[in-house]
Steps between C-alpha positions, in 0.01 A plus 500: 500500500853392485588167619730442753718164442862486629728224536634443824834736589784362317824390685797701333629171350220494256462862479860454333426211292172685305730763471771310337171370274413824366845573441687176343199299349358502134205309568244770500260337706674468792641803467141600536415278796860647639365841493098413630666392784763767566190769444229261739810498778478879494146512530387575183146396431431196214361849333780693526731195383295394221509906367840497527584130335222536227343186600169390643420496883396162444895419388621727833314300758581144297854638536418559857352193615755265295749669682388486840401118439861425288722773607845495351458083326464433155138433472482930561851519303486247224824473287512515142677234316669586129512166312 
């Protein structure tokens, strides 16, 4: 059975901001997270998303929830420092 987890409908403000993720980032894992939520947004199931993104479901609906409960702040988005 394929499990049906989406975030909420984004507003085209963040649409464009996970976009500019994907493209402009070199932090691979949120690069990931970009892309979970980009695929969740179109209705893709946490399945179909973790197929696609070669991780676990278990990492697409963490992705998922943080999101929902964070959204676009750095606890979902931490920054990496260089010393």
């Amino acid at each position: 059975m394929l499990e049906r987890k989406y975030v909420k409908r984004l507003r085209n403000k963040i649409h464009l901001h996970l976009q500019g993720v994907i493209k402009h980032d070199t932090d691979a894992k949120r690069v990931l997270k970009a892309q979970a939520i980009l695929l969740s947004d179109e209705e893709k199931t946490v399945q179909e998303i973790a197929h696609v993104l070669l991780v676990s479901c278990r990492t697409v609906r963490n992705y998922i929830n943080d999101f929902e409960a964070f959204g676009l702040s750095e606890d979902f988005w931490p920054k990496i420092y260089f010393p």
